[in-house]
KOLTILO-683654 format. One record per residue (C-alpha): residue in one letter; x, y, z. Coordinates in steps of 0.05 Angstrom, whole numbers, plus 5000, padded with zeros to 4 digits. Layout:
type A	x X	y Y	z Z
...
***
This chain:
type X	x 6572	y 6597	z 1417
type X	x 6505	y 6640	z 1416
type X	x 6501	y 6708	z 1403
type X	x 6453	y 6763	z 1392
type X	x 6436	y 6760	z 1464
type X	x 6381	y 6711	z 1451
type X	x 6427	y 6659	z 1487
type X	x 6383	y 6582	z 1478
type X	x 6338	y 6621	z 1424
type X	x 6395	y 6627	z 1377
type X	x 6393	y 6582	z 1320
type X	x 6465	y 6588	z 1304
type X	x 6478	y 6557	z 1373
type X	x 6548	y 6518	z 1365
type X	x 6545	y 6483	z 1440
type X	x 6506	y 6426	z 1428
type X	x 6553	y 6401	z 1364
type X	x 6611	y 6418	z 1413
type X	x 6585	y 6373	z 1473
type X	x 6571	y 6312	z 1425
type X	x 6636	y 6316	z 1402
type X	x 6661	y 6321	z 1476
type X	x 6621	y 6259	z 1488
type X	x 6643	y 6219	z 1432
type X	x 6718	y 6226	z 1435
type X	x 6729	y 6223	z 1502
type X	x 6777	y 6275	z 1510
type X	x 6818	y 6287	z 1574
type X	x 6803	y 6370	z 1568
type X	x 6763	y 6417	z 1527
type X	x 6764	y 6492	z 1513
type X	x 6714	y 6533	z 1491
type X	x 6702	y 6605	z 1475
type X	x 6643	y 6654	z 1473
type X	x 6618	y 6728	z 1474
type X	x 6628	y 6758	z 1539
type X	x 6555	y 6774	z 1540
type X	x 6541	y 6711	z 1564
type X	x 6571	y 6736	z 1629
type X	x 6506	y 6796	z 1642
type X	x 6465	y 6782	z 1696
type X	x 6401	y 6768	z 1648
type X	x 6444	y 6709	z 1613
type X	x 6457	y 6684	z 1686
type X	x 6421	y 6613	z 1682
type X	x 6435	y 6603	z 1613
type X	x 6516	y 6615	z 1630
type X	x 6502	y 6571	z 1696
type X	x 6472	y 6519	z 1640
type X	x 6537	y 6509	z 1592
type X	x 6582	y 6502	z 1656
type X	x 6543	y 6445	z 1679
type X	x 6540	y 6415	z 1611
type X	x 6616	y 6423	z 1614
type X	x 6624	y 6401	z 1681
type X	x 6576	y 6328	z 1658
type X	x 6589	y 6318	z 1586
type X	x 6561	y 6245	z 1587
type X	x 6495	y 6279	z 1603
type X	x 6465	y 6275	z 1543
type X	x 6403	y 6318	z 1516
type X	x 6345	y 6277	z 1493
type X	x 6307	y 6290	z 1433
type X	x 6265	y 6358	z 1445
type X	x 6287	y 6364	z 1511
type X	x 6280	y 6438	z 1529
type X	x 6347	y 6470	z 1559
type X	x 6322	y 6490	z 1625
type X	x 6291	y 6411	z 1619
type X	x 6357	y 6384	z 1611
type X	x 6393	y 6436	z 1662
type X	x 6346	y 6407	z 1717
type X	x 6364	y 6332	z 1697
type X	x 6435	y 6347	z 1714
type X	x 6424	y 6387	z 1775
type X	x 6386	y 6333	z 1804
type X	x 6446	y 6289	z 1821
type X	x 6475	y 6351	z 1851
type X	x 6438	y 6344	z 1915
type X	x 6476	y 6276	z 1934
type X	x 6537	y 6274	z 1975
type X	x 6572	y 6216	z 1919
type X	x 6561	y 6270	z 1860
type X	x 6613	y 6302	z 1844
type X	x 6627	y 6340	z 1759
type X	x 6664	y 6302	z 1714
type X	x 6706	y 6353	z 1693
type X	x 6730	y 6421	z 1731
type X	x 6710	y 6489	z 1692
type X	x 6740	y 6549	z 1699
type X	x 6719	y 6599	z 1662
type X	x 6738	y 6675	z 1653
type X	x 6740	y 6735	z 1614
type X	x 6801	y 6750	z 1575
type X	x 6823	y 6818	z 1540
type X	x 6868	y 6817	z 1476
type X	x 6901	y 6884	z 1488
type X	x 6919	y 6853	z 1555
type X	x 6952	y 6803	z 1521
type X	x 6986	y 6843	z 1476
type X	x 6940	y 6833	z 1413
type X	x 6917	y 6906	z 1375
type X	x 6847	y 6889	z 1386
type X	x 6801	y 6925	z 1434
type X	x 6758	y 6853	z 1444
type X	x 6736	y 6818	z 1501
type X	x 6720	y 6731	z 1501
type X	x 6692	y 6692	z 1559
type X	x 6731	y 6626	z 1553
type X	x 6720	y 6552	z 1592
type X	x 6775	y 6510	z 1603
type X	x 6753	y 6436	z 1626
type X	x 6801	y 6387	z 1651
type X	x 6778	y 6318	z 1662
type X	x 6764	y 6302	z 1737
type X	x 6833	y 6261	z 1763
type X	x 6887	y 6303	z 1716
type X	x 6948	y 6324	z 1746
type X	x 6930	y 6406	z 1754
type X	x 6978	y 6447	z 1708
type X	x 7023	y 6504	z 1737
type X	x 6988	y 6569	z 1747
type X	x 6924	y 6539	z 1727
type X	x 6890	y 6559	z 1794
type X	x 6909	y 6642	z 1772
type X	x 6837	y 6653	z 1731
type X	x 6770	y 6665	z 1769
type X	x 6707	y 6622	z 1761
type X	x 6651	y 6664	z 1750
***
C-alpha cells in the first residue's frame, strides 16, 4: 500500500489497482496488507478512507476525484437507516515473531468478507481498529 508516511501523496500507492480489481472480479473476500504506520493517529482519516473503500468496493473513484472527495461520496449513504457496507473489514496488526517467524516486523492487515458469508471459526478473535 503507501508508504513513506505520505499516505494519498504517495505515488507508489497500490490501493486503487487493488480496488479495481476487487470491483471487476467480484470476489466473495479480499485481503490486504500494509505498513503499520497507517495505524498513527496523523494517518487516522486516510486509514478510516481504505476501510470504507473496502467496506463499498462498487464505489468507484471518478476521474480526478480527490480522496477525501471520494471518502465523502461514500459516507454520504452512511447517514440512512437502509445503508449498510458491502463487505465486513476487520483489520489488525499482526507481529511475525508472534507467529513464530525470525523477523522483528509488524503489518496492519484487512480481511473483507463479502456481506451474507457464512462467518468462519474464530474469525471474530482480531480487533477492528
Amino acid at each position: 500500500m503507501e508508504g513513506k508516511h505520505l499516505a494519498a501523496r504517495d505515488g507508489r500507492k497500490q490501493l486503487p489497482a487493488a480496488l479495481r480489481a476487487m470491483r471487476e472480479l467480484s470476489r466473495p473476500w479480499s485481503c490486504r496488507r500494509a505498513c503499520p504506520g497507517l495505524a498513527r493517529e496523523s494517518m487516522r482519516a486516510y486509514l478510516d478512507d481504505i476501510q470504507r473503500q473496502l467496506e463499498h468496493p462498487s464505489v468507484a473513484p471518478l476521474q480526478d476525484e480527490l480522496w477525501e472527495e471520494r471518502d465523502a461520496r461514500i459516507c454520504q449513504p452512511q447517514g440512512r437507516a437502509d445503508h449498510a457496507p458491502e463487505d465486513h473489514v476487520r483489520r489488525w496488526i499482526a507481529h511475525a515473531a508472534e507467529h513464530g517467524v525470525a523477523q522483528a516486523r509488524a503489518r496492519l492487515f484487512f480481511v473483507a468478507p463479502r456481506v451474507g458469508l457464512p462467518r468462519v471459526a474464530g474469525s471474530g478473535n482480531h480487533r477492528n481498529g
